[in-house]
C-alpha positions as CSV (number, residue, x, y, z in Angstrom):
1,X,-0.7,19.0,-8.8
2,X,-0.3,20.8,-5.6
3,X,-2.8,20.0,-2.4
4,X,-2.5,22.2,0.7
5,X,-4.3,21.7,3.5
6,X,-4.6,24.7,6.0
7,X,-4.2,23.9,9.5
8,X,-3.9,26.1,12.3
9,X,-3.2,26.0,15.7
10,X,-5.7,23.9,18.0
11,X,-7.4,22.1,14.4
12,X,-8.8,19.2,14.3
13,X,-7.0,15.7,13.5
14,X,-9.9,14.3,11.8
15,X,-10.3,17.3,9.6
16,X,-6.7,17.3,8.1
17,X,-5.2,14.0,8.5
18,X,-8.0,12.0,7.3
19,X,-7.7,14.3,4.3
20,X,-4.2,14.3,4.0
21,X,-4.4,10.6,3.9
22,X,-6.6,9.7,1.4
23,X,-5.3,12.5,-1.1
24,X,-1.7,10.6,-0.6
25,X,-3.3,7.6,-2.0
26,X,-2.8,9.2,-5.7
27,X,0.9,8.0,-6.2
28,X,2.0,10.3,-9.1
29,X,5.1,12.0,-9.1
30,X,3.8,15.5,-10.0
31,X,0.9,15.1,-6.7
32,X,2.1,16.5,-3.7
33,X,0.0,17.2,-0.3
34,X,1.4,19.8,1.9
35,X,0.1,20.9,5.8
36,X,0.2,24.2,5.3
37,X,0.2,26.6,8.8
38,X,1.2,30.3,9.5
39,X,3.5,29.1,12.2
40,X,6.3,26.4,12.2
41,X,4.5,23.7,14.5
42,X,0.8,23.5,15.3
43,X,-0.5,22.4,17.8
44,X,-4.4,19.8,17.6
45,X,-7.0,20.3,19.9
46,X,-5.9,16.8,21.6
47,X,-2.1,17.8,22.0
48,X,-0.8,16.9,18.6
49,X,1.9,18.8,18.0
50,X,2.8,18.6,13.3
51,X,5.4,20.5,11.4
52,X,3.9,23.2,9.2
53,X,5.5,21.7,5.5
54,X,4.3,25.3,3.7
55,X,3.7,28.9,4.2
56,X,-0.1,30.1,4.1
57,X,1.3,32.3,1.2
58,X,3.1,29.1,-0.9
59,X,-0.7,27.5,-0.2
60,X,-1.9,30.2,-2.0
61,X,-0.3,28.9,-5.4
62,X,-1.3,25.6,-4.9
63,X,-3.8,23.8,-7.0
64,X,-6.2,23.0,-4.6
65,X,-6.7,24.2,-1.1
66,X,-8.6,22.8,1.8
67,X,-9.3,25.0,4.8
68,X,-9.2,22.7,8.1
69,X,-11.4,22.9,11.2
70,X,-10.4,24.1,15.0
71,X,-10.8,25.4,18.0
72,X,-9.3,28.7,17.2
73,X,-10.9,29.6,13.6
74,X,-12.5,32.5,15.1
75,X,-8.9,33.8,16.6
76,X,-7.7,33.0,12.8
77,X,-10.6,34.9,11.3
78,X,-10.4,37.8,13.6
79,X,-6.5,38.3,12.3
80,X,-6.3,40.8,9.4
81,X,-2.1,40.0,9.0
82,X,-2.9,36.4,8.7
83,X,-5.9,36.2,7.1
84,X,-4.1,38.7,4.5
85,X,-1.7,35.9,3.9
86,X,-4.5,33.6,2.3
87,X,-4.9,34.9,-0.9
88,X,-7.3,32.3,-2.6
89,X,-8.7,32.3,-5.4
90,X,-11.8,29.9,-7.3
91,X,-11.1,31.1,-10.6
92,X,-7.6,29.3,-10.6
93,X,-8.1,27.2,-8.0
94,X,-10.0,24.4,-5.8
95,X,-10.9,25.6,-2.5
96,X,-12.6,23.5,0.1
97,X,-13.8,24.1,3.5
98,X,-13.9,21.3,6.3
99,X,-16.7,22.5,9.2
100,X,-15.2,25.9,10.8
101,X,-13.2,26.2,7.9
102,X,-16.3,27.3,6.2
103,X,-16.1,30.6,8.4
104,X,-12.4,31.2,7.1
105,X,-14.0,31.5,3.3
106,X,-17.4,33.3,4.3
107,X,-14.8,35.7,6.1
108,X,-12.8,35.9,2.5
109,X,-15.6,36.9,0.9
110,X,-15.9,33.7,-1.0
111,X,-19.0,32.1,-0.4
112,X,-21.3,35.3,-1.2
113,X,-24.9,34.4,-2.2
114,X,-23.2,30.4,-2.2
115,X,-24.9,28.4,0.4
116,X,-22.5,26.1,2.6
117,X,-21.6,23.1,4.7
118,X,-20.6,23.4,8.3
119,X,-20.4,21.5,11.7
120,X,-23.4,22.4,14.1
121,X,-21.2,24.5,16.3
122,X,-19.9,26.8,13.3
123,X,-23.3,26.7,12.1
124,X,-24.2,30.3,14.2
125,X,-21.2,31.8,13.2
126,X,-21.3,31.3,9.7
127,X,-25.4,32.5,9.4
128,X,-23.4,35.6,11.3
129,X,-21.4,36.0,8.6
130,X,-24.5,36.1,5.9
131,X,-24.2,32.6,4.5
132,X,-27.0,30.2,4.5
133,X,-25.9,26.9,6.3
134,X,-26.9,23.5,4.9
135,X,-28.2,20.3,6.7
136,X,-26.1,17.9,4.8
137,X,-23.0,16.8,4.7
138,X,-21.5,18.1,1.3
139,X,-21.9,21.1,-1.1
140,X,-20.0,22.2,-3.9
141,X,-20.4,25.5,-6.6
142,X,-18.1,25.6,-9.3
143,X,-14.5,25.2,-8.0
144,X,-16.0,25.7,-4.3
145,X,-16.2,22.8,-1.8
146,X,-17.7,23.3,2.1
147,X,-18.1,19.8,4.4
148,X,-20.1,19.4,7.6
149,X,-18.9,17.2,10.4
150,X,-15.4,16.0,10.8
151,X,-16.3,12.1,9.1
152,X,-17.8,14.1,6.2
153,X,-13.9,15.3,5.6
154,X,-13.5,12.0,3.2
155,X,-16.1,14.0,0.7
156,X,-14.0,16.8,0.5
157,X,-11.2,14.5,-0.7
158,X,-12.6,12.8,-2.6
159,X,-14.3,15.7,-4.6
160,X,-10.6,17.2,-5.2
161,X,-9.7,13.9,-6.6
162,X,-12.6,13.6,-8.8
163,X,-12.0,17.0,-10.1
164,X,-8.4,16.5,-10.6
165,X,-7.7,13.1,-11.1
166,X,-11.1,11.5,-12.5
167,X,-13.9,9.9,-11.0
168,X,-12.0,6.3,-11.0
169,X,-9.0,7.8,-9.1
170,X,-11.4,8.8,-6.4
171,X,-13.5,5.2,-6.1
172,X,-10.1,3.7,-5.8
173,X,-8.9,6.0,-2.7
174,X,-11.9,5.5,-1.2
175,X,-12.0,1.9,-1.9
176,X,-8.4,1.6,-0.3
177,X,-9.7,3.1,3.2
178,X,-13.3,1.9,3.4
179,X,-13.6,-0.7,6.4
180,X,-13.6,-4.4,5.3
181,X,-16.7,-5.7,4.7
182,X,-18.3,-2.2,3.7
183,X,-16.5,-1.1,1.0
184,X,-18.8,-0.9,-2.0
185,X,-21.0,0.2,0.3
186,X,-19.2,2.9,1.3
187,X,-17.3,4.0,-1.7
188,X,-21.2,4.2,-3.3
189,X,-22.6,6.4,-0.6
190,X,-19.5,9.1,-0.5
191,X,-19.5,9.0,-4.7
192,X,-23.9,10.0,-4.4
193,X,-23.0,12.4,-2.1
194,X,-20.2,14.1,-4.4
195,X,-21.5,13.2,-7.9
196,X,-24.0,15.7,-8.6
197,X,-21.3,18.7,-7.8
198,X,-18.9,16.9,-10.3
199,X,-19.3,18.6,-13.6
200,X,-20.5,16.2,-16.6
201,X,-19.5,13.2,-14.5
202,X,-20.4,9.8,-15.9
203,X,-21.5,6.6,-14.5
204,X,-20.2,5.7,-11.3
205,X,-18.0,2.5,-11.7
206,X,-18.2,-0.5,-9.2
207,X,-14.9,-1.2,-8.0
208,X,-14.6,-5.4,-6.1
């Protein structure tokens, strides 16, 4: 299984590392997590400058894709060569959408008559674009994924494990990053928050 996270020049740390992260915690030799960018380095909002490991198009054949969050979505958006390059697709593939990354798949044509997930400063720009915005942190439809808030990215993750790997896979990723002390508590409120959008999922499993 192929993961490839999108991230574009000015994104947001939280929104790809943290997923980055936990997907790596599936240690299988056919999993592989890739930044994916449209330029050879990109740079964060806060300065952090990472190497792009994929092209947008090599994204498009992975497995799953997650669109990261930034300063500059609505430069991205507003570029037809490079939004030409993303050439996504539900029926073959998970896509998910971490706050203004929700704009990049409204802008795709993906999330028609699908509400969404987005951060509170996308929220305008995504009602713009004809999609009705959620207050909550998760949504998913079929094979479609969109995440509010940049802690919310962890849902996203976890939902792309779920579908991919099992429901058990995803506790234990979670489990591993959870703060000490907290853990059932919060690997049982990021599972309620993803379960219903898992299809025929059974019962959630306690992990000590």
């Amino acid at each position: 299984m192929h993961i490839a996270i999108l991230t574009f020049e000015g994104f947001n740390e939280l929104d790809s590392l943290i997923a980055f992260g936990i997907l790596n915690r599936i240690k299988k030799p056919n999993w592989r997590v890739s930044i994916a960018s449209p330029i050879e380095r990109v740079r964060s909002m806060n300065g952090l400058v990472l190497e792009s490991q994929i092209s947008l198009r090599e994204a498009s054949a992975a497995d799953a894709v997650i669109v990261g969050s930034g300063m500059q979505t609505r430069e991205v958006v507003a570029d037809p060569a490079l939004m030409a390059q993303l050439q996504l697709d539900p029926s073959r593939q998970l896509l998910a959408a971490q706050c203004s990354g929700t704009l990049v798949l409204a802008k795709l044509g993906l999330l028609d008559g699908v509400p969404a997930c987005t951060d509170l400063t996308t929220k305008p720009w995504v009602q713009e674009a004809g999609v009705e915005v959620l207050n909550q942190p998760f949504f998913a439809n079929g094979n479609i994924a969109t995440a509010g808030g940049c802690l919310a990215s962890h849902y996203l993750a976890a939902w792309i494990i779920a579908r991919l790997e099992g429901i058990e896979a995803a506790q234990s990723a979670l489990h591993y990053v959870a703060p000490v002390g907290e853990k059932e508590e919060y690997v049982a409120r990021a599972m309620r928050n993803i379960a219903a959008f898992l299809p025929d999922a059974p019962a959630l499993q306690s992990l000590s």
